[in-house]
N, C-alpha and C positions, 0 to 999 in steps of 0.2 A: 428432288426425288423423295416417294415415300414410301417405304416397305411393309408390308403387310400380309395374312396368313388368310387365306379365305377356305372353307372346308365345302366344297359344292359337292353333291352328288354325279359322279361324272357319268353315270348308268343312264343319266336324263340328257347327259350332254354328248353322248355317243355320235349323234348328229353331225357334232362338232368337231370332235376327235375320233374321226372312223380307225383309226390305228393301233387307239387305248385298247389293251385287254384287261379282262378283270384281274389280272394278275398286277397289271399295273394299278389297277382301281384297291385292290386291297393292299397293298404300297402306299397309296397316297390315303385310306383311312388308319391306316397303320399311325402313320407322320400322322394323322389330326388336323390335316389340311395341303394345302399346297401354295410354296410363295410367292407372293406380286413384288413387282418393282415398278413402281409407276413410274415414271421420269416426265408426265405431265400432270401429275397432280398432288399437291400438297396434303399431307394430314387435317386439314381444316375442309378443301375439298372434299375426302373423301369418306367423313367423317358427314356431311353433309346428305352428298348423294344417297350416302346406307341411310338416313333417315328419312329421304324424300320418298326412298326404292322401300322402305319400308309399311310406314303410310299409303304409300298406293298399293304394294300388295294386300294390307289388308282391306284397304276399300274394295278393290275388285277381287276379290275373296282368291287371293293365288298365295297367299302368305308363305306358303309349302315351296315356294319359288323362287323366294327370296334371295337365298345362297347363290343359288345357279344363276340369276338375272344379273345380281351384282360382279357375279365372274366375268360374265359376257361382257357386261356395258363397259368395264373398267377394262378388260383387255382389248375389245375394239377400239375405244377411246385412244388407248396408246395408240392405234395403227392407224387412223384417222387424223390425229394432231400434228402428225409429224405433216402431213399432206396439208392440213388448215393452215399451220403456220406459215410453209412455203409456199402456197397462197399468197398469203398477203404483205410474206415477206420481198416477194419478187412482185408486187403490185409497187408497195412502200420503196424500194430500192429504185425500179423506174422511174417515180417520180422526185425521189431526190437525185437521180442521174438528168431529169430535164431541168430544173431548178439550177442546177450547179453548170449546166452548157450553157444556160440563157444569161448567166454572171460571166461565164468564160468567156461568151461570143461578144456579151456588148463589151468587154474590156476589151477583146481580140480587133474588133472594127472601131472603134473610139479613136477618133483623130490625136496626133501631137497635141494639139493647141484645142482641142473640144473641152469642154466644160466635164470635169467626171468629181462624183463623191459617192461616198461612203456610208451608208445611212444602216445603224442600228436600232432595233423595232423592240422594247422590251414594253413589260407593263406601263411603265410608269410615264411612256412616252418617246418620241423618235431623238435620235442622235443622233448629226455626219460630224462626216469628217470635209468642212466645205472647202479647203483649202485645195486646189486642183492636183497640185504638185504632189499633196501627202497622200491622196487618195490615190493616183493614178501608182503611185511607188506601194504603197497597202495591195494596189490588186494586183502588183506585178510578181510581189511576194508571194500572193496567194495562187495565179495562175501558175509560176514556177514549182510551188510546191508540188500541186496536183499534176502537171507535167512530167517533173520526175517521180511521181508514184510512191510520192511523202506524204501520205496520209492515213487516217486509220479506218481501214475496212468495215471494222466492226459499228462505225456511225457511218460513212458514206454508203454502205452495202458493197457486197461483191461484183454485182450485176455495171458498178459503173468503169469496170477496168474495159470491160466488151465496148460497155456505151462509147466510153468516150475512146479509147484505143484500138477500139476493133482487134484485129488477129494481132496489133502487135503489143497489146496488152504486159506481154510477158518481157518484152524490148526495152528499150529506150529513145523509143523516135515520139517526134514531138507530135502533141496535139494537132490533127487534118484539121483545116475550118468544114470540111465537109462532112467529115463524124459528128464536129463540136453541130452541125447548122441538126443533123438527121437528129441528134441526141437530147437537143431543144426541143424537136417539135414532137416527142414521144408524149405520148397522151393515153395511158395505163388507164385499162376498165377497171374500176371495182371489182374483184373475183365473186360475185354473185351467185350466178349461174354454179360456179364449178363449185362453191362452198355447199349451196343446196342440193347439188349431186351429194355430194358429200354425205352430211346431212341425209339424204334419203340412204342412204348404201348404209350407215347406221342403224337405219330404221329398219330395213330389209332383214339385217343380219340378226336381232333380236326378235324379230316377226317372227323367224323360222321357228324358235323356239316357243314363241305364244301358243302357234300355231296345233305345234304338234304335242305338246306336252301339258297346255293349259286350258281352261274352260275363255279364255278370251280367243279365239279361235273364229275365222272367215270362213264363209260358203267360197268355193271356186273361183265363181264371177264376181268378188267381190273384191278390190285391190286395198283398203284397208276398212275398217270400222271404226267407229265414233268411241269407241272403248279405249282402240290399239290406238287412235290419233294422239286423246287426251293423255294417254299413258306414256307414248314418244314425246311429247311436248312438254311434259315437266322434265322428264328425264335429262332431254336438252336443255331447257332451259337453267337447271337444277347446274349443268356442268358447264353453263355460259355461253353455248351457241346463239339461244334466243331467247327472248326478251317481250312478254306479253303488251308492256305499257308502250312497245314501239312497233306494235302492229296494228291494225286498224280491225283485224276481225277475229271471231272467236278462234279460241287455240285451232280447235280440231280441224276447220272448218278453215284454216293456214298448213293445218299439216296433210288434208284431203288436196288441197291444192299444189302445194309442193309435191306430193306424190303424184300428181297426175303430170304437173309438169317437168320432172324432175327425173321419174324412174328411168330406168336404162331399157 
């Protein structure tokens, strides 16, 4: 978490805050700003973004704007992260809940007298355990543990108490082969789609403010300009959603795209 004092003009951000009165606006120039608490971004990020938000206001001549943009970006951001990360934290957890039923289930159907080992994969090259006996006692330990629901959440994810125990999650009854077979064959999308939702709903809610209060400004029919693209795409970029060397076309011309596919 990083704390921080931003003094924006809130007469320009009224938009934003239809509740603020100027009573409360001459309060908060009273104070000489008003406080952030980012809880997704580091002193090093944020120190970042104010010089990317800085440089581009002055290239597209909004410099005047600066304050207020960097309010918005950094307080949307907190309300978007929270959403990005359980994205892909509930992607990442699926797929370590299939990983871990497809080691449960072959140790689950592995005959008495079948051949079973143990094989660790590190840099430097593979390791088992080829001895049948110590291997088949290693996974017994291992499925027991997870069985009784001896493990730590915080590396398997939450999502695999459902996976693998279904509603009796909260119980003590033993792993179904029928959970462990569903839980194996779970096959988690990339959150793509819903990140660039995302991603656009960012872009919307900073739009509004271009819109109305700056010389970067769209005709009606027009759902964004090569101005507002380039200017959402460092900003994003700037806070790590995207990444120019790993897109094949020009920025704007990825963010004209995303918004067309994308908007709500």
């Amino acid at each position: 978490m990083y704390e921080t004092v931003l003094n924006p003009n809130f007469n320009k951000l009224k938009e934003y805050f239809p509740n603020i009165t100027d009573t409360d606006i001459i309060g908060i120039e009273k104070l000489e700003g008003v406080p952030l608490y980012l809880e997704y971004m580091s002193k090093e990020g944020f120190l970042k973004i104010s010089k990317v938000l800085q440089e581009a206001s002055i290239y597209y001549g909004i410099e005047d704007h600066n304050n207020e943009l960097l309010y918005l970006i950094l307080q949307k951001n907190e309300q978007i992260r929270e959403r990005y990360d359980a994205y892909w934290q509930n992607y990442e957890d699926d797929q370590t809940s299939a990983e871990i039923a497809k080691f449960l289930l072959a140790f689950k159907d592995s005959k008495p007298n079948q051949a079973f080992q143990l094989v660790a994969k590190p840099i430097t090259g593979s390791v088992a355990i080829k001895d049948a006996a110590v291997a088949k006692w290693m996974g017994e330990q291992i499925y027991k543990a997870i069985e009784a629901r001896q493990f730590p959440l915080d590396i398997f994810g939450e999502k695999i108490l459902y996976n693998l125990f279904g509603d009796e999650f909260d119980g003590d009854a033993p792993i179904s082969r029928d959970t462990l077979k569903e839980a194996s064959l779970l096959k988690p999308r990339v959150p793509t789609v819903r990140i660039k939702k995302l991603l656009v709903e960012f872009c919307l809610y900073l739009q509004v403010y271009l819109i109305k209060e700056t010389k970067l400004t769209a005709p009606e029919d027009v759902l964004l300009t090569d101005a507002q693209a380039n200017l959402f795409f460092d900003i994003l970029e700037c806070i790590g959603y995207l990444d120019r060397d790993k897109i094949q076309s020009d920025p704007k011309d990825y963010m004209h795209a995303m918004f067309k596919n994308h908007i709500k």
